[in-house]
C-alpha atoms as a printed R data frame, in Angstrom:
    type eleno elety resid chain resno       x       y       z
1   ATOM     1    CA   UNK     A     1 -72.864  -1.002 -12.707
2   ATOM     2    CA   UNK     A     2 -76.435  -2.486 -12.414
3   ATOM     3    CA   UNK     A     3 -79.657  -1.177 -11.483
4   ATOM     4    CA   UNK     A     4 -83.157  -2.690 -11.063
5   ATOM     5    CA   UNK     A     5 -86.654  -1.331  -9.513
6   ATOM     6    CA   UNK     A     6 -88.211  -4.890  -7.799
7   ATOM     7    CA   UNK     A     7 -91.867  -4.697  -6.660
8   ATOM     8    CA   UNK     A     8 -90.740  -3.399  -3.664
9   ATOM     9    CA   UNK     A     9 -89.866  -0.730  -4.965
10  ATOM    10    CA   UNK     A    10 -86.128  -0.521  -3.987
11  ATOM    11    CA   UNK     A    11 -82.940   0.060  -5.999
12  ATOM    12    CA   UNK     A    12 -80.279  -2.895  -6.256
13  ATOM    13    CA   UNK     A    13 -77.094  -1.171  -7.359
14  ATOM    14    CA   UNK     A    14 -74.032  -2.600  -7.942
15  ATOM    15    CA   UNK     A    15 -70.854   0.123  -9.388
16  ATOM    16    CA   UNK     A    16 -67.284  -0.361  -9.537
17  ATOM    17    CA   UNK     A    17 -64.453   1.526 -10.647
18  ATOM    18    CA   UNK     A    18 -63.059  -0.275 -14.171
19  ATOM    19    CA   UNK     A    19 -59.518  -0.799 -13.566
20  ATOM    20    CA   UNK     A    20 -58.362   1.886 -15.746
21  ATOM    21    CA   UNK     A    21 -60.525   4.156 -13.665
22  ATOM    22    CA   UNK     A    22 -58.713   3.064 -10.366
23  ATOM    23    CA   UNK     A    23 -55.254   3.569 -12.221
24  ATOM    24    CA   UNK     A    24 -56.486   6.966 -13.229
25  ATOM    25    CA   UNK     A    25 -57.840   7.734  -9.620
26  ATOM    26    CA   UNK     A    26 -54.140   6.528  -7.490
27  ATOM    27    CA   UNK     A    27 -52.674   8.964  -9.481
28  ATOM    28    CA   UNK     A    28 -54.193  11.540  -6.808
29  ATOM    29    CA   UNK     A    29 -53.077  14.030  -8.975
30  ATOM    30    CA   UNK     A    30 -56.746  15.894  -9.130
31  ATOM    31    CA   UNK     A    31 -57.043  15.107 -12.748
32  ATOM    32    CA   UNK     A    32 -59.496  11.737 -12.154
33  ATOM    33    CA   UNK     A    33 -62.638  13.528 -13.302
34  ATOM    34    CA   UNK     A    34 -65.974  11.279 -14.490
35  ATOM    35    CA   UNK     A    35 -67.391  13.277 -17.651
36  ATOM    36    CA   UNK     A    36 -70.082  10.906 -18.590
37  ATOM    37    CA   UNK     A    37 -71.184   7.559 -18.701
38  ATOM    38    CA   UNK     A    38 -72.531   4.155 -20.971
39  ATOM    39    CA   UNK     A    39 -75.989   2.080 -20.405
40  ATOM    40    CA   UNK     A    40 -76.007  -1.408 -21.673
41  ATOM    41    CA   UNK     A    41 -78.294  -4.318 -21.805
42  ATOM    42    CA   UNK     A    42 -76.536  -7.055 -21.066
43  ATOM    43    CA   UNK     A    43 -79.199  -8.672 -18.594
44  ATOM    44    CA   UNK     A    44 -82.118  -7.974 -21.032
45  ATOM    45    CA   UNK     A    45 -83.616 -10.847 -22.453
46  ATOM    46    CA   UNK     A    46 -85.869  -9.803 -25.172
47  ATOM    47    CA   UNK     A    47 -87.476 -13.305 -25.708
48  ATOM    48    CA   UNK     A    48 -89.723 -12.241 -23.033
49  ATOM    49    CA   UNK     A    49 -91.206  -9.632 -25.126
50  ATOM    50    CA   UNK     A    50 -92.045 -11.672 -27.601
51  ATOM    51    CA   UNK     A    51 -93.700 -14.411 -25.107
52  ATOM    52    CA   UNK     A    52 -95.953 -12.154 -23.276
53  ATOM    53    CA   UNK     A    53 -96.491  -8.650 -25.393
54  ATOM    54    CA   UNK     A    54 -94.508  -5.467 -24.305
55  ATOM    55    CA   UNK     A    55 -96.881  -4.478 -21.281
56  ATOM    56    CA   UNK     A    56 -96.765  -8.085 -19.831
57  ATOM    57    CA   UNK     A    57 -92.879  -8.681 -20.908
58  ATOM    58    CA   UNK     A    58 -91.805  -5.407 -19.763
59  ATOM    59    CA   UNK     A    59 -93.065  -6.211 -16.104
60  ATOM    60    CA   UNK     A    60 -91.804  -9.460 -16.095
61  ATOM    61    CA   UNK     A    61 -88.165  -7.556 -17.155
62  ATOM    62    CA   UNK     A    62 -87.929  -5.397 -14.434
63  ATOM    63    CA   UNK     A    63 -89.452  -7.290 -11.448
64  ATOM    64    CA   UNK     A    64 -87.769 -10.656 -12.411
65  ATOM    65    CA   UNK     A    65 -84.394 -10.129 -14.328
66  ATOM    66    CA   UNK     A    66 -81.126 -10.394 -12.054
67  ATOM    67    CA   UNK     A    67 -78.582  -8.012 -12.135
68  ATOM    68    CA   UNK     A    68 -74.825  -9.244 -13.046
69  ATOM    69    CA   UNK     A    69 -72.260  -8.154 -10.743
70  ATOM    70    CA   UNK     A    70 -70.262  -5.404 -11.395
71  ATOM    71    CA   UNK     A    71 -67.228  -6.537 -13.145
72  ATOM    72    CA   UNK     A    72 -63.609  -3.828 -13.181
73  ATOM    73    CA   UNK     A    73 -62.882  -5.378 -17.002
74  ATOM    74    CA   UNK     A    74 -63.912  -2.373 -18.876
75  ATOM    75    CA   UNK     A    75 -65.122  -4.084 -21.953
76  ATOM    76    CA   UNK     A    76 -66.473  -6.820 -20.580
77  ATOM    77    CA   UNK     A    77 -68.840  -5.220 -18.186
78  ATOM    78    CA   UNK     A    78 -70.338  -3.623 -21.133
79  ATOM    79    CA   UNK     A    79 -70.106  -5.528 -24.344
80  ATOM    80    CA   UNK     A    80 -73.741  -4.503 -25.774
81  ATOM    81    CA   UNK     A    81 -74.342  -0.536 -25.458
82  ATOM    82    CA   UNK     A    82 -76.963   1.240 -25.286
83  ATOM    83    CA   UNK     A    83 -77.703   3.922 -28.066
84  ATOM    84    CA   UNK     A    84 -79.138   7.232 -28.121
85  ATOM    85    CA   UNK     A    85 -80.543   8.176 -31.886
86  ATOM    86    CA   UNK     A    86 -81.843  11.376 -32.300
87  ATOM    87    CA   UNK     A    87 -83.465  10.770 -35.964
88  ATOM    88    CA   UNK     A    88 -86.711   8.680 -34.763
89  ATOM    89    CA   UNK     A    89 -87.350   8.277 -38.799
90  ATOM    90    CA   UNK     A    90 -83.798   6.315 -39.550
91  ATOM    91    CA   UNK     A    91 -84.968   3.014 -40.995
92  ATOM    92    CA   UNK     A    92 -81.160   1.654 -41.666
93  ATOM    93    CA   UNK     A    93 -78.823   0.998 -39.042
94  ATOM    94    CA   UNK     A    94 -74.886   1.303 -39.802
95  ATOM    95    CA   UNK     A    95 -72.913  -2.217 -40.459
96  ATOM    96    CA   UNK     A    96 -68.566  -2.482 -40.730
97  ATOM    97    CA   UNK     A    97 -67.610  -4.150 -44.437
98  ATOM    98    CA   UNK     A    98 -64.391  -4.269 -46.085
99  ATOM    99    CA   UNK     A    99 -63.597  -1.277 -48.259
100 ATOM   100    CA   UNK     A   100 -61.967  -3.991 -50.516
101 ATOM   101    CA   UNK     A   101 -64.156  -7.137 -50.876
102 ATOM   102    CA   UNK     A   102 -61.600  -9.666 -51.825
103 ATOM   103    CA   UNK     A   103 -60.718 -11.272 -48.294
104 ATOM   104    CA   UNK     A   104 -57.590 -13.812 -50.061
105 ATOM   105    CA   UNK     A   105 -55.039 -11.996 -48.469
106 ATOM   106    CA   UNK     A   106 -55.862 -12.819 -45.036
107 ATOM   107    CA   UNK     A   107 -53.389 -15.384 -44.811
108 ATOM   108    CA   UNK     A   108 -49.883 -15.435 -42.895
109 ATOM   109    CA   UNK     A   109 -47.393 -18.129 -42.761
110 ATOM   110    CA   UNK     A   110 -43.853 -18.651 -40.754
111 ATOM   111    CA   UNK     A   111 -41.885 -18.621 -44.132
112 ATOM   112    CA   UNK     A   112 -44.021 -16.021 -45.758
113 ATOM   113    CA   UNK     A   113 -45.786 -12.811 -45.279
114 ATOM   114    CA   UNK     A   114 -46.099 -11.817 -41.646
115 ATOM   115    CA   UNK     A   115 -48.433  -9.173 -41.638
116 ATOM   116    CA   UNK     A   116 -51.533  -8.008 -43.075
117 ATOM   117    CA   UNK     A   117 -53.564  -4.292 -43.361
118 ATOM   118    CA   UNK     A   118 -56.697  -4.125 -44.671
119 ATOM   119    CA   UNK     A   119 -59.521  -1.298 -44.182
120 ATOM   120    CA   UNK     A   120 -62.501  -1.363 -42.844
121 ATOM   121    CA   UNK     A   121 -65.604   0.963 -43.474
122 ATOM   122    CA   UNK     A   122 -68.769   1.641 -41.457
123 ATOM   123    CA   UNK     A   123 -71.494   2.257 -44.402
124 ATOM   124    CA   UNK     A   124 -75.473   2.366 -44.287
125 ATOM   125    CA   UNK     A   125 -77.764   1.773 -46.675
126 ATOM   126    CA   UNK     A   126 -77.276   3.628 -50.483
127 ATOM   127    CA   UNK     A   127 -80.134   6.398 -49.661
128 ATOM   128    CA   UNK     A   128 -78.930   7.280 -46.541
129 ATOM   129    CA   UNK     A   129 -75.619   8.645 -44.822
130 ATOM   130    CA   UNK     A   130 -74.682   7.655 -41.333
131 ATOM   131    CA   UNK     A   131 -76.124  10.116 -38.212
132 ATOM   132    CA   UNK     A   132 -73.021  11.714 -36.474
133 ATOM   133    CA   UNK     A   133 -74.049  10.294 -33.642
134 ATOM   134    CA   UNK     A   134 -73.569   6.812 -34.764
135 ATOM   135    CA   UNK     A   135 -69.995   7.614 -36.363
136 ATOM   136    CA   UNK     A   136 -67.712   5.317 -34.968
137 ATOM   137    CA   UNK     A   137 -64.571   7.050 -33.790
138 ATOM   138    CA   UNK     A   138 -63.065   3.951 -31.650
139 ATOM   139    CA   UNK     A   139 -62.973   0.522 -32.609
140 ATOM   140    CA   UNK     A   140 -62.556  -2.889 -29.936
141 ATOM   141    CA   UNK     A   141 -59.999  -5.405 -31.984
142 ATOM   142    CA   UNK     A   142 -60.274  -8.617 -30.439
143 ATOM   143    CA   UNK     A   143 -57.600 -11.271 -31.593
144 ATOM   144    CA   UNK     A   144 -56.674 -14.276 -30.068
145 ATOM   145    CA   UNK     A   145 -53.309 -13.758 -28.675
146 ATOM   146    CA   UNK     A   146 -51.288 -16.693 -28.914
147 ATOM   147    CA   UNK     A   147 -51.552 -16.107 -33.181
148 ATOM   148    CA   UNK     A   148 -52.373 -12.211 -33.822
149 ATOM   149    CA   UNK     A   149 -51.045  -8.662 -32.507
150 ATOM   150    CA   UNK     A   150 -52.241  -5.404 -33.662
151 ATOM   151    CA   UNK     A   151 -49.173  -3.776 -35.157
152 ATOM   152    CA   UNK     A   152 -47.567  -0.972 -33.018
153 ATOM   153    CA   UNK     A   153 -50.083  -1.065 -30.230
154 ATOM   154    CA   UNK     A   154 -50.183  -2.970 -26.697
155 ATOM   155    CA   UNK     A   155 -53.504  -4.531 -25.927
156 ATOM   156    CA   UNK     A   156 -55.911  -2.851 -23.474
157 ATOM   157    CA   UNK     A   157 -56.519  -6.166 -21.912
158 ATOM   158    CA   UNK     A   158 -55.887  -9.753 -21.821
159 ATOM   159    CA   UNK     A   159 -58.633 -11.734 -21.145
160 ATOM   160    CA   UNK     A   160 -58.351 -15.602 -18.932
161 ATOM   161    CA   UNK     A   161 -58.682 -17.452 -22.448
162 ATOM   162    CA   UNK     A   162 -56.336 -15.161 -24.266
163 ATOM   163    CA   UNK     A   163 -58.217 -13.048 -25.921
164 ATOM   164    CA   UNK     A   164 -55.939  -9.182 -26.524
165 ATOM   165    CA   UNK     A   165 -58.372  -6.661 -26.888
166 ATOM   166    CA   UNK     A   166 -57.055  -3.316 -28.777
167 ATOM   167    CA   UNK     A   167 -59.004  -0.159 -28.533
168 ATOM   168    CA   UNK     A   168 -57.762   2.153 -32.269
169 ATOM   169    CA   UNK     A   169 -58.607   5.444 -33.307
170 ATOM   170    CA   UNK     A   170 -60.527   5.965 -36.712
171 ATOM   171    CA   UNK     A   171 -58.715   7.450 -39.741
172 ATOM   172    CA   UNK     A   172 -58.980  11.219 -40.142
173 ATOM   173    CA   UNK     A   173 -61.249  10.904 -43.292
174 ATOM   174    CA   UNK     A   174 -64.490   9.780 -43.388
175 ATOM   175    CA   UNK     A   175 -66.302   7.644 -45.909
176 ATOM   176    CA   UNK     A   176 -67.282   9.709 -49.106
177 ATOM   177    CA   UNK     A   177 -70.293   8.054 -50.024
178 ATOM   178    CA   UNK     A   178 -71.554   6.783 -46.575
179 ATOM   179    CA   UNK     A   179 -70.184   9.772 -44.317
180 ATOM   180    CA   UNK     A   180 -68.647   6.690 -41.743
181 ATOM   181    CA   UNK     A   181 -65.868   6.086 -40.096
182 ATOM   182    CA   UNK     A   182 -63.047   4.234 -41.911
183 ATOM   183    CA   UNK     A   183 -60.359   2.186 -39.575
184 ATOM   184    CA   UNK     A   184 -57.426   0.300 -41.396
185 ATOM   185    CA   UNK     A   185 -55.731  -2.152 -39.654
186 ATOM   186    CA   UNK     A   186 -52.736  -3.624 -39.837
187 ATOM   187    CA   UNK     A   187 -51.954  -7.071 -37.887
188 ATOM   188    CA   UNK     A   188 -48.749  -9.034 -37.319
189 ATOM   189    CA   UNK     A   189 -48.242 -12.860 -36.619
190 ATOM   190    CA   UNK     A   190 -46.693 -13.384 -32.907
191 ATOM   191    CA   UNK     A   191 -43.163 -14.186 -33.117
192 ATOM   192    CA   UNK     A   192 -43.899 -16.656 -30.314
193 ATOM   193    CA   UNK     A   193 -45.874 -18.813 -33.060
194 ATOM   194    CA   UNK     A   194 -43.970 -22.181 -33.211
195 ATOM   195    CA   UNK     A   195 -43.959 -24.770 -36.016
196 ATOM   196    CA   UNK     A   196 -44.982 -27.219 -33.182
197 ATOM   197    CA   UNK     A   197 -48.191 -25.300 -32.248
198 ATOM   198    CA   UNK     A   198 -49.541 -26.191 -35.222
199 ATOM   199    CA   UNK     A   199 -50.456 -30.128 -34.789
200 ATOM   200    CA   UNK     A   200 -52.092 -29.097 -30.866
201 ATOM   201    CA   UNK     A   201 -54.295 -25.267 -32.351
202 ATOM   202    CA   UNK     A   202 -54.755 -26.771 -35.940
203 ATOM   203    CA   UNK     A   203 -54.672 -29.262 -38.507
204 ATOM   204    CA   UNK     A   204 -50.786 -29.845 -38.294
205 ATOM   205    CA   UNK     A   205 -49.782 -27.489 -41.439
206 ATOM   206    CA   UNK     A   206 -52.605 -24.237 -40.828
207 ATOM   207    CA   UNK     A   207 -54.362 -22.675 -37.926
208 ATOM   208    CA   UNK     A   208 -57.600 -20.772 -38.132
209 ATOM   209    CA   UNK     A   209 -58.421 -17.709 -36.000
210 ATOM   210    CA   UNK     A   210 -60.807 -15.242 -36.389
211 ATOM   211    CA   UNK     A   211 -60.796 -11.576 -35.623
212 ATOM   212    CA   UNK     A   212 -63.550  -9.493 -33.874
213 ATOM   213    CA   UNK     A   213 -64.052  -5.701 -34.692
214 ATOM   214    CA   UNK     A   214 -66.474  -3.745 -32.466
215 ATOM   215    CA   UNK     A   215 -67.996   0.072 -33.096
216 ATOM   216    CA   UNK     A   216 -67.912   1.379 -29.815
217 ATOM   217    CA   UNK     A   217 -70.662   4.327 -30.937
218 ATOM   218    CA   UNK     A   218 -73.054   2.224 -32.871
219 ATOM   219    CA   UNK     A   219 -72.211  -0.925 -31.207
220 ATOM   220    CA   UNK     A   220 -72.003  -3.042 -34.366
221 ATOM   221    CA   UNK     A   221 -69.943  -6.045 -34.771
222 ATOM   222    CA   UNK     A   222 -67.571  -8.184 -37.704
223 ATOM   223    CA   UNK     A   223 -65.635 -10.582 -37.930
224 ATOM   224    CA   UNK     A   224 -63.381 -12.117 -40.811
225 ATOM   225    CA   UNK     A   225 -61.335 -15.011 -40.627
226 ATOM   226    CA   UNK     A   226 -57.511 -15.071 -40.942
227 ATOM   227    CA   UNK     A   227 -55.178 -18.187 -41.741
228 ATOM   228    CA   UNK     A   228 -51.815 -19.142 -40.586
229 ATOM   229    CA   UNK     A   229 -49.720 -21.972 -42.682
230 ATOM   230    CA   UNK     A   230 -46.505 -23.400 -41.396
């Protein structure tokens, strides 16, 4: 969905159904029902801002920027969300870090280990605790699919360059110290990996992917790097 006021004063909108909204709607069952909704800035260049001040910039913003066309991929029609923060004093914003800083095991190999869990914690700074608000209770898992799936879950989506996006609930217990979320995840090597894939995705004996974890309340990103070995 996209919106924008030109200087003639009229509304450009552009709103589709996701396609997890239209499979929720065919089932005609009366229990489609649209609770709420997301803003995102994904047109918003900010540059623009910073070129001609925040009167100037803001003008040029609304009267010049296009609007992208409404796309039915849920996470890709809104990959940068806006925010609502209540505390107009919080100086920190929340980041995602391992709970365990030593990254070594994030290796797989066809005659080793196939899988690897690790946890993940959404922490502020040391003097403050994160704002329920920002509290991340769903995480996006992006892995490329021809390496990584998330263990016992099927992918929300499948993007055109094989990207398997997983949408997982937080753990039940918070963070002691920063009051965030915690998420641990557990992924598994495809057993469609062949020894052969390795000379055409990597250097012949090892293939490097990298893993993308998303907030989908405070909109934060990571990503670590995993791997493979034949």
């Amino acid at each position: 969905m996209g919106f924008l006021r030109h200087d003639t004063n009229d509304i450009v909108l552009d709103a589709v159904l996701t396609d997890k909204g239209r499979e929720l709607l065919a089932r005609n069952d009366g229990s489609f029902s649209i609770v709420k909704f997301a803003l995102s800035d994904e047109e918003i260049d900010y540059n623009i801002i910073s070129q001609y001040g925040r009167n100037v910039g803001k003008e040029k913003i609304e009267k010049n920027t296009p609007v992208f066309e409404a796309l039915t991929t849920g996470h890709l029609a809104q990959g940068n969300r806006l925010t609502s923060i209540s505390n107009k004093t919080l100086t920190h914003y929340p980041k995602i870090s391992f709970t365990n800083t030593d990254t070594s095991g994030f290796a797989l190999g066809l005659s080793g280990s196939t899988t690897i869990s690790t946890s993940l914690t959404q922490t502020i700074n040391d003097t403050t605790t994160v704002p329920d608000e920002l509290v991340n209770h769903v995480y996006r898992i992006s892995v490329d699919n021809m390496f990584l799936e998330v263990s016992d879950d099927v992918p929300e989506s499948i993007s055109s360059n094989n990207i398997a996006t997983y949408l997982l609930v937080k753990d039940t217990a918070l963070d002691t110290t920063s009051g965030g979320s915690v998420l641990t995840l557990a992924l598994n090597l495809k057993s469609t990996l062949s020894a052969t894939m390795f000379n055409y995705y990597g250097t012949g004996t090892s293939i490097s992917t990298f893993v993308k974890v998303q907030g989908l309340q405070d909109g934060t990103e990571f990503q670590f790097e995993v791997t493979i070995s034949s």
